[in-house]
C-alpha positions as CSV (number, residue, x, y, z in Angstrom):
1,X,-1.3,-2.7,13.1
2,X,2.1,-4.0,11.9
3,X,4.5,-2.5,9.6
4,X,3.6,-6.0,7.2
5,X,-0.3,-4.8,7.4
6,X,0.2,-0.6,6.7
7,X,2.1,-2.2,3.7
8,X,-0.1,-4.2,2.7
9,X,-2.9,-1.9,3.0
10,X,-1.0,0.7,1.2
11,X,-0.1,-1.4,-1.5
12,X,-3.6,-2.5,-1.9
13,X,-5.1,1.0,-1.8
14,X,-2.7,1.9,-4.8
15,X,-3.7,-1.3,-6.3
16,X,-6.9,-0.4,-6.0
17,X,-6.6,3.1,-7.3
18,X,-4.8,1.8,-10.6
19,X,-7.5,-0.7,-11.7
20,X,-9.9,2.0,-10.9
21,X,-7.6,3.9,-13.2
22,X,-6.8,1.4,-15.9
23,X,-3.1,1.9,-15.8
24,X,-2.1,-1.8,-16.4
25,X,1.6,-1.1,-15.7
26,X,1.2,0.5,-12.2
27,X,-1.4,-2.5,-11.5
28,X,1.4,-4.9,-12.4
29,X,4.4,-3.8,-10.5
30,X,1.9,-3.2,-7.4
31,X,0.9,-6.5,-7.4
32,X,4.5,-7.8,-7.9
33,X,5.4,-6.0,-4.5
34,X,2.4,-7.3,-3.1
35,X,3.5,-11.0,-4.0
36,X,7.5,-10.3,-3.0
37,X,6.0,-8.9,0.2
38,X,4.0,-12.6,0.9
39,X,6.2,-14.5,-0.8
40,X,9.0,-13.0,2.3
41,X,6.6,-14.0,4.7
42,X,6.2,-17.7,4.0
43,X,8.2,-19.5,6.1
44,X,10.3,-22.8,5.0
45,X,8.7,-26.0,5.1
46,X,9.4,-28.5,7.7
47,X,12.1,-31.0,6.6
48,X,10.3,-33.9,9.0
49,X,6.6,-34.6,8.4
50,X,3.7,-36.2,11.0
51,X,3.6,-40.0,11.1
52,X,1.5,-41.7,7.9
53,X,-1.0,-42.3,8.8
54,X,-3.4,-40.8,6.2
55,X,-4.4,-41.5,3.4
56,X,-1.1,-39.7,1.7
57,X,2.0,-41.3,2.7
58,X,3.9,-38.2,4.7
59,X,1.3,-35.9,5.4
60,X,0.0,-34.1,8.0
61,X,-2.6,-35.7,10.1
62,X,-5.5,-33.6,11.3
63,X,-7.2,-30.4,10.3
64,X,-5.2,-27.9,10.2
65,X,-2.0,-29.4,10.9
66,X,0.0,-28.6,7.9
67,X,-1.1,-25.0,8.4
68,X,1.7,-22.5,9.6
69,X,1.9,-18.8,10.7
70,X,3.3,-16.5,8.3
71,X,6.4,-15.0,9.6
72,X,5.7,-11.0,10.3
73,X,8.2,-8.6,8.7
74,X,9.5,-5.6,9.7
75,X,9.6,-2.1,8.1
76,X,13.6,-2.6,7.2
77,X,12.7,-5.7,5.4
78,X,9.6,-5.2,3.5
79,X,11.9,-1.7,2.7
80,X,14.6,-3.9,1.8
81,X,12.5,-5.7,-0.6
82,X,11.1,-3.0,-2.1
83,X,14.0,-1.8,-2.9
84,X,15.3,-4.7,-4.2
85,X,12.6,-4.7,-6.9
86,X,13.5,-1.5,-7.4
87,X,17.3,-1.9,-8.7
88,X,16.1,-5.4,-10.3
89,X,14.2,-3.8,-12.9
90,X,17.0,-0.7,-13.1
91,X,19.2,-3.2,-13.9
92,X,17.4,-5.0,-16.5
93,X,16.5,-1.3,-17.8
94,X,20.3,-0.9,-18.4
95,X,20.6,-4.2,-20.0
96,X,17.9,-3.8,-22.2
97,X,18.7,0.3,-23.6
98,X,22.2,-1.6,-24.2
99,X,20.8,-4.2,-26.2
100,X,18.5,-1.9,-28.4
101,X,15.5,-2.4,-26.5
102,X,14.5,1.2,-25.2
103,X,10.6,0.7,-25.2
104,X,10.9,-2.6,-22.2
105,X,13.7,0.0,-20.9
106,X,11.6,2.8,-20.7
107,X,8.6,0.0,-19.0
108,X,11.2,-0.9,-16.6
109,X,12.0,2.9,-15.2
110,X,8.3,3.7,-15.1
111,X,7.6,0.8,-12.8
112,X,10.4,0.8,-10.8
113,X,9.7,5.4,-10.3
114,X,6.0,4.1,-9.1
115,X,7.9,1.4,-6.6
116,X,10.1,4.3,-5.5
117,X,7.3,6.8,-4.5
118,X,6.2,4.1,-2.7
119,X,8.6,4.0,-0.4
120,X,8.4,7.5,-0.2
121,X,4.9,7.5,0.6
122,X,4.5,4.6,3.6
């Protein structure tokens, strides 16, 4: 199994846990890791297209054609990301205690100490 799938499933059993739960916060940050983690993987669309020769100028002839393989990450990266969602919502925490708004602060810890025991966890 790769690093991308234990992720994934770990993500997904925690997703899982907090619907079963009700906890609409931890179901929300979850499934914005999830979505960072896919979003990663999509790779960049091709500049050049197949010949026209369908029905929609540009595209992709055949079945299947316009399909791609999602490029596989590795532990460091989906880490990486993980991270990075982490110290995004620190940040905005910070910006929003400053501006008065403590209650979206507070929101913003919470989620980003459920993405930390994540990492802790996988």
């Amino acid at each position: 199994m790769s690093h991308a799938m234990k992720w994934r499933a770990r993500l997904h059993e925690a997703l899982l846990a907090a619907r079963k739960d009700r906890d609409s916060a931890r179901v929300s940050v979850l499934r914005s890791a999830l979505s960072a983690i896919d979003n990663a993987g999509a790779v960049p669309s091709a500049t050049s297209r197949a010949a026209a020769g369908g029905t929609i100028a540009g595209s992709a002839v055949g079945l299947g054609a316009a399909e791609v393989a999602r490029r596989e990450l590795s532990d460091a990266e989906i880490r990486a990301l993980i991270q990075a969602e982490i110290d995004e919502r620190l940040t905005a925490a910070r910006d929003f205690t400053v501006s008065g708004h403590t209650e979206r602060a507070a929101t913003l810890r919470a989620e980003a100490a459920v993405l930390s025991g994540l990492l802790g966890d996988v």
